[in-house]
BABAVEX-214392 format. One record per residue (C-alpha): x, y, z. Coordinates in steps of 0.05 Angstrom, whole numbers, padded with zeros to 5 digits, always signed. Layout:
XYZ/...
END
This chain:
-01620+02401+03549/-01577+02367+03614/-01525+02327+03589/-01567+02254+03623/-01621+02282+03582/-01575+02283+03514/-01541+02229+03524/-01610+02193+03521/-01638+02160+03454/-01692+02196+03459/-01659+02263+03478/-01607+02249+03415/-01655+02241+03371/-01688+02317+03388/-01623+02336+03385/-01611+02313+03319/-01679+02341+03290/-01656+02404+03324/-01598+02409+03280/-01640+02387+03212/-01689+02448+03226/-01628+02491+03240/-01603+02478+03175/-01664+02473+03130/-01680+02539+03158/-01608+02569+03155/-01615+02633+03101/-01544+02637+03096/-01524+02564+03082/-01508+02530+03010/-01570+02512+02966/-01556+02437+02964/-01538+02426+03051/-01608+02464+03057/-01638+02416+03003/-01602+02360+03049/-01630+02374+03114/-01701+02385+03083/-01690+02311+03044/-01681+02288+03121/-01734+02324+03147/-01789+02288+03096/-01756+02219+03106/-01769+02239+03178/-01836+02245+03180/-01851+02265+03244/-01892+02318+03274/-01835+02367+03298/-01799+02359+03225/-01860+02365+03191/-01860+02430+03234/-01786+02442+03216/-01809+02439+03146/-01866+02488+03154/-01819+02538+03172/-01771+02534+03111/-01833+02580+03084/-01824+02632+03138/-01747+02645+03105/-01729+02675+03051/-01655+02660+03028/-01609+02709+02986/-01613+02670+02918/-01691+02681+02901/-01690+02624+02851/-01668+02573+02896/-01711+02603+02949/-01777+02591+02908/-01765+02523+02880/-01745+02500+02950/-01806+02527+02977/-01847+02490+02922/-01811+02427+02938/-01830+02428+03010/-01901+02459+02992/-01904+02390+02945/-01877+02342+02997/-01934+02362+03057/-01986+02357+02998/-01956+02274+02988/-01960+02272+03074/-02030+02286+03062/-02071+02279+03133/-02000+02268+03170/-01985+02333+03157/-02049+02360+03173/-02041+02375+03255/-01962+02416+03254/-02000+02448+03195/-02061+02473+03231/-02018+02494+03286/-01969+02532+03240/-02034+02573+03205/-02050+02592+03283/-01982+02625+03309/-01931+02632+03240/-01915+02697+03218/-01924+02683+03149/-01990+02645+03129/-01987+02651+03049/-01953+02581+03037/-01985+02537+03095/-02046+02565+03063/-02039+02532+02998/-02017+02472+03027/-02089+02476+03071/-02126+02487+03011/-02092+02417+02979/-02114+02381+03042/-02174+02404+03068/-02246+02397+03034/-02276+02465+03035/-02321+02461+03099/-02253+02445+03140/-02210+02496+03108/-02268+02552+03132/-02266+02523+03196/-02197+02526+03201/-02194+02602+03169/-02253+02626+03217/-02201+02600+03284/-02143+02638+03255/-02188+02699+03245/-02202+02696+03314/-02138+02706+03340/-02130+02768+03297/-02196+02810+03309/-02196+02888+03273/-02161+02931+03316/-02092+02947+03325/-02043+02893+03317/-01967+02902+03317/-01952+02869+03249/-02008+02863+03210/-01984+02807+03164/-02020+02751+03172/-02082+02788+03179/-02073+02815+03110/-02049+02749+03081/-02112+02712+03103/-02157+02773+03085/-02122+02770+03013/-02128+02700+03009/-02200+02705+03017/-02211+02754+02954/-02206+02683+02914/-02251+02644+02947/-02316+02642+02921/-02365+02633+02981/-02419+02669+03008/-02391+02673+03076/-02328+02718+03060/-02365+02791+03054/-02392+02775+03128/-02327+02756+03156/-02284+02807+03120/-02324+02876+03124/-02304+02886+03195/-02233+02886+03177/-02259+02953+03134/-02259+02989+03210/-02185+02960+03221/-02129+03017+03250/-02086+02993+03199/-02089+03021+03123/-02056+02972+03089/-02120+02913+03122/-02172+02958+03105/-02146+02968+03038/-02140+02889+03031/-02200+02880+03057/-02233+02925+03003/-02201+02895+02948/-02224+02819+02972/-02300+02853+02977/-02286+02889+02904/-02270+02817+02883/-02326+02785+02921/-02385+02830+02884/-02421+02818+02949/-02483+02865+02958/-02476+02851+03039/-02412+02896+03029/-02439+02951+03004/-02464+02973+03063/-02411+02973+03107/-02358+03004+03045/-02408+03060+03034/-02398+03076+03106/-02330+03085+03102/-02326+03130+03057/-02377+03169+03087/-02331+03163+03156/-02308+03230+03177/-02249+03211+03208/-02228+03160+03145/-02161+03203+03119/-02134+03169+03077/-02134+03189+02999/-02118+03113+02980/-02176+03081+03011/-02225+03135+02979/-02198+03131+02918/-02204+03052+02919/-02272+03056+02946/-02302+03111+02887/-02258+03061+02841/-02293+02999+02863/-02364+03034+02862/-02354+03059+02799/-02336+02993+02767/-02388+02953+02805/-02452+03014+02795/-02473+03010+02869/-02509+03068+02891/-02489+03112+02945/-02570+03119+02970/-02578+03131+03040/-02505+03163+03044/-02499+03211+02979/-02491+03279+03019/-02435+03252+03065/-02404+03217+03008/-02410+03283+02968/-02361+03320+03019/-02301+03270+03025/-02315+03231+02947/-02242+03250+02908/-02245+03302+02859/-02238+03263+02804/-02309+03227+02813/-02384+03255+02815/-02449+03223+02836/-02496+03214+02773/-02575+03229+02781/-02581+03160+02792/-02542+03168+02855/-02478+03127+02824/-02408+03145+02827/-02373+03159+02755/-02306+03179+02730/-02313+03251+02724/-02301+03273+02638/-02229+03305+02627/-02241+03378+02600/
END
């Protein structure tokens, strides 16, 4: 910023909400300066410090007391901003590293038609595949494994072909929860996949298929060869906890 330029009303008063989001999302700074700068921020009111108060979720200060109740005070203050808060909001669940918080506060302000709408655009900007950091992807996958709606097994199976383990064990445990018989499908063939390695995923999947009693018909010889040794496939063509001896 020139000098002209902050010398300016208008350029002092970025300058100022600079500073606020500086300190509101200052890790190392006392409890009650934080609390301070966030107070300003909500009398604010503004798009960019509703934005600076989105991103008090995105840090996580040393004392982890102070650090949740903060985070539920700001979490309760967008909820009161209702549809002001709504657009830095939808633009925070799009490109923030974190999503877990800015997701309740979605789920407070949108009616459920507009939150999927809103959870199908941030899906697609994080298709399966390989992705640096994973973490939003497995937030939003996780957060889906409480959602009661028929459209999350269609949405979430791809993520079952994902190149990381850690989203394609989320994504089984949001289709466990889901009890989804479009999933079975696409679960049975990853077990059945050859070039699946790892023990955590099979052991999740015979797990989940043992708890839910979906059959393995159609894949019971290739599920045979890579099904942990722990589990058998009944006449029926269901997988059960094999007996101790």
């Amino acid at each position: 910023m020139g000098l002209r330029e902050l010398l300016s009303r208008e350029g002092r008063r970025r300058f100022a909400l600079k500073r606020k989001i500086e300190k509101a999302t200052n890790k190392w700074m006392q409890g009650p300066d934080r609390m301070k700068a966030l107070y300003a921020l909500r009398d604010d009111a503004g798009e960019g410090a509703i934005a600076g108060l989105l991103r008090r979720f995105a840090v996580q200060s040393d004392k982890s007391i102070d650090d949740e109740q903060e985070k539920e005070w700001v979490f309760e203050t967008l909820v009161e901003m209702g549809e002001r808060a709504l657009p830095p909001l939808i633009r925070c669940l799009k490109t923030a590293e974190s999503i877990s918080w800015p997701l309740r506060v979605a789920e407070k302000l949108l009616d459920r038609d507009r939150l999927w709408d809103v959870i199908i655009q941030i899906l697609g900007t994080m298709e399966p595949g390989y992705e640096r950091d994973p973490t939003r992807k497995i937030q939003i996958i996780a957060y889906l494994g409480d959602v009661r709606d028929a459209r999350v097994a269609p949405v979430v199976a791809p993520y079952l072909g994902d190149r990381d383990e850690t989203v394609r064990l989320t994504a089984l445990e949001t289709l466990f929860k889901q009890r989804d018989e479009l999933a079975r499908e696409p679960i049975l063939r990853l077990l059945a996949d050859e070039n699946e390695e790892s023990r955590r995923i099979k052991v999740r999947i015979a797990e989940g298929l043992c708890d839910i009693g979906w059959d393995v018909h159609g894949y019971r010889g290739q599920i045979e060869k890579a099904l942990p040794p722990e589990y058998q496939i009944d006449r029926e063509a269901r997988i059960k906890r094999r007996k101790a001896s």
